[in-house]
N, C-alpha and C positions, 0 to 999 in steps of 0.2 A: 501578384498573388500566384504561389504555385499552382498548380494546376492537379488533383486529388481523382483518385479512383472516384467513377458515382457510382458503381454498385459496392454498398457498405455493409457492415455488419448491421444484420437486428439488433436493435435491441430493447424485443418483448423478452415479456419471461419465460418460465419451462414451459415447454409447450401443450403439458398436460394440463395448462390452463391459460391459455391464450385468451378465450372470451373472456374475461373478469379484464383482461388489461386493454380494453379498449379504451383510446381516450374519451373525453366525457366532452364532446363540443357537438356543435350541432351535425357531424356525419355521423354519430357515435349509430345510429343502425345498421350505417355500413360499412364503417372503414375499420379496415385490421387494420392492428398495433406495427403496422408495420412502417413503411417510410418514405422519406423524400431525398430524391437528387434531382435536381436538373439543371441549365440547361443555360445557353445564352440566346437571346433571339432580338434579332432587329427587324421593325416593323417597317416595310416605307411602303406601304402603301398608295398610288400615285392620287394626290389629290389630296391625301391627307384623310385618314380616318376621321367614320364620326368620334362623337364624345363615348358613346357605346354600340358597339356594334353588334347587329342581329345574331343570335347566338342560333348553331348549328350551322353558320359557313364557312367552319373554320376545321380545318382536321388536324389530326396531332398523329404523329408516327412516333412512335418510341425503337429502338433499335432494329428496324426493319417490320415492325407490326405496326397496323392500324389499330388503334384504341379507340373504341366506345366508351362515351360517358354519360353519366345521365342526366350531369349542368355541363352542356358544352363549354368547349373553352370562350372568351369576350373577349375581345380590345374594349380596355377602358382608359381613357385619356391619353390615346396613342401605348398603350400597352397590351401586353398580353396575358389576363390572368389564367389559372387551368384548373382544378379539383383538388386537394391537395390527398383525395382519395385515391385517385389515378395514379400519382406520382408514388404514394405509396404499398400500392399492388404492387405496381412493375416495376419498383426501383427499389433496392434495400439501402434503407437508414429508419433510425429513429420520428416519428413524429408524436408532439406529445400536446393537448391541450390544456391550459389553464382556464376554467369558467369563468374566477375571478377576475382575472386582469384578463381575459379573451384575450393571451398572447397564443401563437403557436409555437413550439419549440423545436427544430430540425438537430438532429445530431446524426454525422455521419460519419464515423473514423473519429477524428481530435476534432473536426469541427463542430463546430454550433452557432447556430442560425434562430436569431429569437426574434420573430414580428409580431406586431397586435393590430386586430383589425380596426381600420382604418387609422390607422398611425402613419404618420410618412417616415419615421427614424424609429430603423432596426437596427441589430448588433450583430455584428460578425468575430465571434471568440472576442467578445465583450469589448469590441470597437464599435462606436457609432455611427452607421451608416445613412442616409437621408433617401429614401425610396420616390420614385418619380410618382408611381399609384400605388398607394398601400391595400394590405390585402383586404377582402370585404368579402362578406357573407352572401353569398347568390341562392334562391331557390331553399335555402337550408344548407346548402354546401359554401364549407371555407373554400376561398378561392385566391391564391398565392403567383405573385407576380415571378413569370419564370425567368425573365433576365435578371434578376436581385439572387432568384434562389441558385441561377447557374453558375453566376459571377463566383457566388459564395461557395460552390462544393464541387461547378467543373464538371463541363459537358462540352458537346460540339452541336451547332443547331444550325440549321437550315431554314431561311423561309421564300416558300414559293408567291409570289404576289399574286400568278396567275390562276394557280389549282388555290389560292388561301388555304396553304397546306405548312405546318411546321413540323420538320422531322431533327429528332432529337437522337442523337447516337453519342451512347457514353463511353469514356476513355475508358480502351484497355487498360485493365489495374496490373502492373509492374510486377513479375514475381515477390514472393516474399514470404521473410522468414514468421512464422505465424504461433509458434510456440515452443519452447522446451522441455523436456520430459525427460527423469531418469529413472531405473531402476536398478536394486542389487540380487543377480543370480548367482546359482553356485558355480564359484569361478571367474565370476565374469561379470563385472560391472555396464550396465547397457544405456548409454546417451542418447535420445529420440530429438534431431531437429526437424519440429513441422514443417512444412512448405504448403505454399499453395497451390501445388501442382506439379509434375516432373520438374526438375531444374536443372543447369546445369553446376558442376562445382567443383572442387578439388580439394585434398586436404593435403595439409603438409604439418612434419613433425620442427617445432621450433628450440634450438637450444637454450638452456636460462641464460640471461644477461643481468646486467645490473638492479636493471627496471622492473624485469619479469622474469618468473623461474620459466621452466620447460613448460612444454604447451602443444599443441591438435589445434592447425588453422583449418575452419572447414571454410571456404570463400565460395558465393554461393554466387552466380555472374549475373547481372543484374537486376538483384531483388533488392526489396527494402528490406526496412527492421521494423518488425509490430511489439515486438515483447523488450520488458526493461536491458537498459543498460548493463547489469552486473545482476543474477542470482550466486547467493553462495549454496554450494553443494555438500563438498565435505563428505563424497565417499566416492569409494572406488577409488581413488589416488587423485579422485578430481576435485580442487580447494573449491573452486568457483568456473561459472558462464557467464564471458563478457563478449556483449554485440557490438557492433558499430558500423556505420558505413563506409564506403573509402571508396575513389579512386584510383584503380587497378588496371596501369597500361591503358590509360583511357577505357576504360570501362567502371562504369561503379558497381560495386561488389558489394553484399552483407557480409559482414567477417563475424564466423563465432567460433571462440576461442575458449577451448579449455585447458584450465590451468592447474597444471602436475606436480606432486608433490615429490615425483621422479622421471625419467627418465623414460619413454615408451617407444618404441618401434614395434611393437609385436600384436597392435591393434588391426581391429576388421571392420571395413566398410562396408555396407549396404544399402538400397533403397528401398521402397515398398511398392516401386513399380516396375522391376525390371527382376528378372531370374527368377531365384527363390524368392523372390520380396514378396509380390503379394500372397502367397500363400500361409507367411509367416506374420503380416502385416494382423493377423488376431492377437498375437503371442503378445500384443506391443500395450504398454497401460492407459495407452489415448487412442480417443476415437475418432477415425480417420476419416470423416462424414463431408460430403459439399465439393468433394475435389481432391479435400488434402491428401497428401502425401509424405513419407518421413525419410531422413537422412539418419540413418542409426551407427553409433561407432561405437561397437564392443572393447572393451580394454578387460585383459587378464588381471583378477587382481592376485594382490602378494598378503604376507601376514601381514597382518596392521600393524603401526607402531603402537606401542603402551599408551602414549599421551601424544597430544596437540597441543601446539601455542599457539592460540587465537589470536592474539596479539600483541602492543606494548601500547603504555599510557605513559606521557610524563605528567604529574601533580605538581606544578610549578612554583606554587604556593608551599605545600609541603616538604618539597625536595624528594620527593621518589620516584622512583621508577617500576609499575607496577606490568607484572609479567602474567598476563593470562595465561592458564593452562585448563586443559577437560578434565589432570588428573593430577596425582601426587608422582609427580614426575623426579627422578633419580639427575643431581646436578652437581657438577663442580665447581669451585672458583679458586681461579690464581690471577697471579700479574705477569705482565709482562713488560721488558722494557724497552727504548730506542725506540718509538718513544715509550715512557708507561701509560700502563693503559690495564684495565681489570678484562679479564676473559671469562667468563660463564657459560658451561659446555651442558644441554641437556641431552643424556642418553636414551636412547630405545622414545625417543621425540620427533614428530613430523610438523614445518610448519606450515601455518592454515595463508595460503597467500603470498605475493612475492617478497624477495627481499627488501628493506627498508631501514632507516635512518628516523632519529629523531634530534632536534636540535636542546642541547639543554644550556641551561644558564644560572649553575648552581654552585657554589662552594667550590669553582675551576674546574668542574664539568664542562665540554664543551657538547660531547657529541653521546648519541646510545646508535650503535648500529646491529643490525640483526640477519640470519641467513638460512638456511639449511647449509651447515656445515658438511654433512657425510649423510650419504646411501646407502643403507644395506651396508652394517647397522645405522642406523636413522641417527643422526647429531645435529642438533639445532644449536647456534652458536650466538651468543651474545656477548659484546665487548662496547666498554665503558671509555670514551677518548677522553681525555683531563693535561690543564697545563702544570702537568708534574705531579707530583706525588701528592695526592689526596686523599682525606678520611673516609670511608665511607662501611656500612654493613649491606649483612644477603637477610633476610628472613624470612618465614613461610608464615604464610595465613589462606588456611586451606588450600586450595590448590595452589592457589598464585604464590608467585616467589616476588619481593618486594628490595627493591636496593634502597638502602637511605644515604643520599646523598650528605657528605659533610656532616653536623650534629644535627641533634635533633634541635627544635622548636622548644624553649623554655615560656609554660605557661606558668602565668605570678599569680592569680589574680581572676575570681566568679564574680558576677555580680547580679543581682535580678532587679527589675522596676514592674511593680504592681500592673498589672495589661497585658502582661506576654513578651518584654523587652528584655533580656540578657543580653551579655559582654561576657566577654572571654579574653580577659587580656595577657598578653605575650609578647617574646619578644622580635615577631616579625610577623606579616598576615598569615595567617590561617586558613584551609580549607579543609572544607568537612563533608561528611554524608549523612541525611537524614531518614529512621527509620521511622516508621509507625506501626508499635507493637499496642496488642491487645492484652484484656484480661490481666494486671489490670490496664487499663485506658495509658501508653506511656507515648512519650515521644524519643529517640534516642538520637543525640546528635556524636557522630564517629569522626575523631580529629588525628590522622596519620601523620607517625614523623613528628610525634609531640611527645613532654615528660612535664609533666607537675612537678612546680619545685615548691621550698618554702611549709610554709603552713598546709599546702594541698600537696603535697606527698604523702601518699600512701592512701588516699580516696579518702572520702566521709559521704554525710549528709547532709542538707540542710533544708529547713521544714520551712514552708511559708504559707501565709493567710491570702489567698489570693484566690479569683472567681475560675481562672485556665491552671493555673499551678497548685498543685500539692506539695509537691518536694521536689528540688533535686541531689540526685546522685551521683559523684563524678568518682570514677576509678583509672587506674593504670595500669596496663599488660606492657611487662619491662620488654620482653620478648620480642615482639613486633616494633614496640614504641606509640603505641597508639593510646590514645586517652578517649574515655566514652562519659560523656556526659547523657543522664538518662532522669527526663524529666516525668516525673506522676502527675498525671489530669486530672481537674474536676468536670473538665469539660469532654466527654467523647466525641463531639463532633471537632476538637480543635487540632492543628497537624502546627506545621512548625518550616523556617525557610532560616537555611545560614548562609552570611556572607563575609569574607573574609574583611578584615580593615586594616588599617598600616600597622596597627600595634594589636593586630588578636581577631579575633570573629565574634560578628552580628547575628544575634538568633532572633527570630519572629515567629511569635506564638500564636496563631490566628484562627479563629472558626472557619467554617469550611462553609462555602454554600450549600453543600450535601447534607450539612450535619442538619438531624433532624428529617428529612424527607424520606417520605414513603415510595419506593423504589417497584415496579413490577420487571421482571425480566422472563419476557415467553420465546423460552428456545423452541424452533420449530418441527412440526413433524413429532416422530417420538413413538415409542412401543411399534404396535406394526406397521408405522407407514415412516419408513425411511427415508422419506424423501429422495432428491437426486441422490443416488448411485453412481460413484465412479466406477473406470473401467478397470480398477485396481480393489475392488470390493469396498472401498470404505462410503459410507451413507452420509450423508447430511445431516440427519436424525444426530450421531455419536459425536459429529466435529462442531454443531452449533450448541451443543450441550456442555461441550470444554469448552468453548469459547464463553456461552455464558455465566457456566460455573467461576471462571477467573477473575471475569465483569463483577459479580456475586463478590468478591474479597474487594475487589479494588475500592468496591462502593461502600460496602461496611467499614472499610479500614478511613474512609472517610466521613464516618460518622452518620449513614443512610442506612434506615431500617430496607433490605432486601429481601423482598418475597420470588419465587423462581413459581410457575403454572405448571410444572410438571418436572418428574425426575427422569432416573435415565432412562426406566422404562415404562414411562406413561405417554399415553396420547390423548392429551383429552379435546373433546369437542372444540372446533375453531370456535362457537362461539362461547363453550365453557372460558374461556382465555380469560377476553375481555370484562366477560363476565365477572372473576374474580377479581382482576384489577377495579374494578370498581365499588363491589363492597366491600377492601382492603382501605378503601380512600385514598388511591394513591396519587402520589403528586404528580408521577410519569409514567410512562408504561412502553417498554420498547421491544420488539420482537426480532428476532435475530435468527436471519436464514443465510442461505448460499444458493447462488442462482444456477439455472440453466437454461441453455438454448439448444436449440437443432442446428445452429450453424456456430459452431467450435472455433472462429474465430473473435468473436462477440464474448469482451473482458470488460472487468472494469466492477468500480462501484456504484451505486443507487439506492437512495431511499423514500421511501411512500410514507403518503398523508392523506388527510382526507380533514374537513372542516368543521368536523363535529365539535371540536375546542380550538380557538381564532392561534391560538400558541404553538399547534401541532406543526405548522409549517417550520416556523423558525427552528423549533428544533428538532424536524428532518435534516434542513440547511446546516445547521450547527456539525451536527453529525456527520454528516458525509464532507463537511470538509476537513474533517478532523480523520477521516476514514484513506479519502484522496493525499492530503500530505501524509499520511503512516506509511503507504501502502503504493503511493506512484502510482497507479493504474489507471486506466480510463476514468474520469468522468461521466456516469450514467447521467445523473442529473434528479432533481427534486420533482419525485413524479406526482401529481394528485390522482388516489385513485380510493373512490367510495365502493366500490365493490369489496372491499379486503376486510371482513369484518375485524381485523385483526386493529384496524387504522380508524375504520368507522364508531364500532359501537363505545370504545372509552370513552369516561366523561373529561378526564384528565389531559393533557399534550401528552399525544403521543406518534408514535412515527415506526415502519418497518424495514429492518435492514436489510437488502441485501449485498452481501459484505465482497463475493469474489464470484466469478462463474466455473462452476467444477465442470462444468462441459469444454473449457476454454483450455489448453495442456498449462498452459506455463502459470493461466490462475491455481490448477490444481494441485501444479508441485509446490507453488506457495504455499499454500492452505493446508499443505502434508509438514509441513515445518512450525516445528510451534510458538520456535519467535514469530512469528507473521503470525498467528492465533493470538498471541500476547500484542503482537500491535492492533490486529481489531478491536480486542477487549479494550485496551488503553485509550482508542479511536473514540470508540463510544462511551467512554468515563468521563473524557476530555470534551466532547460535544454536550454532555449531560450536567459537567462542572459551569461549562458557561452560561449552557440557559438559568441557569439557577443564579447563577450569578449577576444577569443584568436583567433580573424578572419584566 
């Protein structure tokens, strides 16, 4: 097992209310929400320890201090247990009780350490381990075996047989890169790499290659990486921030790399601990609390180009090739030949990301390859590879520009079967997109790179007696080549699933577990109490308010009555909240915050519960792992906490989120993005859809 910093991040919450987050176990009078590392320790004792040994002859050092406790540390059954109070004063990590199953919970970094008193098999990041003494309650105090807990999070321990002294001294934690941050000034686009303290590093300017356009290596000399693999950015001339570690002349480096949508030499480095740095280190929109320190790299910027290309999709099934764009972007197409091949030039365009290929296999298609063509003026270039001369059109729908490979898709043939089953037959499989429109109650299924032939040319109607269907509608836009079939509800809770089949597409018309349930959504904070405050002005109060306003569509558009406890600028009583949800009658009630700490290294997700309804757990769990795969970030973990009236007084399952840490940099520039608000909302729709679904 590797070997892990033990002083780790908290992670209690804002600290404007720390007492409420005490776990609920029997030290709950004394232990802060704070944590555990320790420790490895062998006992040998000469003669051989009793079964338990007389408690107060035992002393514990932790990093050069003697510690007082008020259940000494024991040898029990030739082990050594300690307070799990003590370890979490003076060590930082998570410790978290559950009443119910009296496990305790460790989390320290990525790990996690879960024991239950007197259990002999615990889990190390969900490995089962078998404990020589498991932990046991002394005095009122949990008391945790410290060679299992050191094994697991990494320490260095000493034991003296003759002073019966154990001194515990924790690994230096490694530099390391701890967050990233951007902003846009006039002129001047500003990239903040956190650090955990002065580093050393270098940057260097890299030319595009095949693989990757031009780019700013910052290599930072032996730090780790704490923040995701790739954020995308998308200003200042910077596409994206991608980390990783490496091997450098023997030395392991964090590498973070940003990626240019030109060409830069004319950028400026600084830190926030040397020169002008700290004096400038307020200007910056993260807050530099615990040690940290930042790598900032200004880049000039230039005029924008008109439009982006996000990217390309090949539709395999339909034969296209769809061209994202953010705009109505000015385009050419010709051919070219030796060999032929179609060229698609877009002007006053930059694109998002390096250059790339896609493999196609259509009508003698072989290849779509893509680039930035030209600088100053900006030409993004697309070319179509083919074994010879081949059919094909360009069309526009909305921004995106859409190539239809070969002919279109000839569909013959609707059919419907009473229950919600359609066929769409044609003459090759079909892919489609399914919408769900309101007002009235529809479902619209979108089939690209298709023509209605026969008796279905030119659209109709057709009316049916059915408990989910009213009618369907199917038309033709010659233009794109797209065919929409658009079915009418008797049912508003029902949505609809297509899949393609050898001869045409599968449609499934189905209720929804939503449809029907009474829905509470209490965004937090609100009118004068804004909650955490970033250091860029934006409040918690305004971003959990979009967040739950979106949550508010996704769940109606599935057939859930949605009630919201407050608007954008109300703040009503924590315990007004609950309050409402309960003479609503609702069937769930989820609260939606954004966390903070005093130590800005501590990210990640978590969500609270409390016992009041036996179903509130599972769909805390539900949700936060639906929150963890969106969103990649730490795992907080499923907290129990009866203090939160927000979790306590519902009668219904309910559960409170906290979705990112705005004190954290790199959580913050997520949560400034509104795809990543759109994946929270989605998190918690997709958490909400399952517990309904296997009640």
């Amino acid at each position: 097992m590797s070997r892990k910093p033990c002083k780790a991040a908290v992670q209690d919450s804002r600290p404007c209310d720390t007492s409420s987050l005490r776990p609920q176990h029997p030290e709950v009078g004394t232990v802060r929400h704070l944590a555990l590392v320790l420790i490895v320790l062998l006992l040998a004792a000469a003669g051989g320890p009793p079964l338990l040994a007389a408690p107060g002859d035992i002393s514990l050092v932790i990093n050069g201090d003697l510690v007082d406790t008020d259940v000494p540390p024991v040898i029990v059954k030739g082990r050594t247990l300690v307070p799990v109070r003590v370890v979490s004063e003076e060590l930082g990590a998570y410790v978290g009780w559950d009443d119910r199953t009296r496990t305790v919970t460790v989390v320290s970094g990525a790990s996690r350490v879960v024991l239950a008193v007197g259990q002999t098999t615990a889990t190390v990041d969900g490995r089962p381990v078998t404990l020589d003494t498991p932990p046991e309650i002394i005095s009122g105090r949990t008391m945790v075996p410290i060679r299992f807990v050191s094994e697991a999070l990494g320490a260095t321990v000493e034991w003296d047989p003759v002073l019966r002294r154990v001194t515990v001294t924790c690994a230096s934690a490694a530099p390391g890169v701890r967050g990233l941050a951007w902003e846009e000034l006039p002129g001047t686009a500003r990239f903040i790499v956190v650090t955990s303290g002065p580093v050393s590093f270098e940057t260097t300017s890299l030319p595009a290659t095949e693989s990757y356009p031009d780019r700013i290596l910052i290599s930072v000399k032996g730090a780790r990486v704490e923040v995701p693999p790739t954020i995308t950015v998308g200003v200042g001339g910077v596409t994206r921030i991608r980390t990783f570690e490496q091997e450098t002349g023997g030395l392991h480096c964090a590498q973070v790399v940003l990626d240019l949508t030109r060409p830069v030499s004319d950028y400026r480095v600084w830190t926030t601990w040397e020169g002008a740095g700290p004096a400038a280190r307020a200007e910056l929109p993260v807050s530099l609390l615990g040690g940290l320190e930042a790598v900032v790299v200004e880049i000039p910027r230039q005029a924008p180009a008109a439009c982006r290309m996000l990217g390309l999709e090949y539709e395999d099934g339909s034969g296209r090739v769809v061209i994202h764009l953010d705009g109505p972007a000015d385009y050419q197409v010709w051919e070219l030949s030796d060999p032929w091949r179609v060229v698609i030039d877009f002007s006053d365009t930059i694109l998002i990301g390096p250059q790339g290929s896609l493999a196609l296999d259509h009508s003698g298609f072989t290849k779509v390859r893509y680039a930035q063509f030209q600088v100053d003026p900006d030409v993004t270039r697309v070319v179509l590879d083919a074994e010879g001369v081949r059919p094909y059109s360009v069309t526009r729908s909305g921004n995106d520009v859409i190539i239809h490979l070969g002919t279109a898709a000839t569909i013959t043939g609707l059919a419907y079967e009473a229950g919600g089953r359609a066929t769409v037959e044609a003459d090759r499989p079909l892919r489609a997109s399914v919408l769900r429109l309101r007002d009235p109650d529809r479902v619209a299924v979108v089939i690209q790179g298709a023509l209605l032939s026969g008796a279905l040319a030119g659209g109709g109607t057709i009316d049916y007696e059915d408990d989910l269907v009213r009618s369907l509608t199917y038309e033709q836009s010659l233009s794109d080549r797209t065919v929409t079939l658009t079915f009418t509800l008797n049912d508003p809770g029902a949505t609809a699933q297509a899949a393609p089949v050898p001869q045409g597409l599968s449609v499934e018309i189905t209720r929804t577990p939503l449809a029907g349930k009474v829905i509470v959504l209490d965004p937090g904070h609100g009118g004068s109490d804004p909650g955490v405050v970033a250091p860029n002005g934006v409040t918690e109060a305004e971003l959990v308010f979009a967040i739950t306003s979106r949550l508010a569509e996704m769940l109606r558009a599935a057939g859930a009555t949605v009630h919201l406890t407050r608007s954008a600028d109300e703040n009503p009583d924590k315990y007004e909240r609950p309050a409402f949800a309960n003479s609503v009658g609702a069937d769930a009630c989820v609260s939606i915050h954004l966390n903070a700490n005093y130590r800005s290294s501590v990210s990640g997700s978590e969500t609270y519960y409390c016992d009041t309804h036996p179903e509130s757990r599972r769909l805390a769990e539900l949700v936060l792992a639906r929150l963890v795969a969106h969103l990649g970030r730490p795992d907080g973990g499923v907290r129990y906490q009866p203090n939160f009236p927000a979790v306590r007084e519902p009668l219904m399952p309910s559960c409170l989120v906290e979705a990112l840490y705005m004190s954290n940099p790199t959580d913050l520039a997520l949560i400034m993005d509104p795809a990543v608000r759109e994946k929270i909302a989605l998190a918690v729709h997709e958490g909400l859809w399952e517990f309904f679904l296997t009640p």
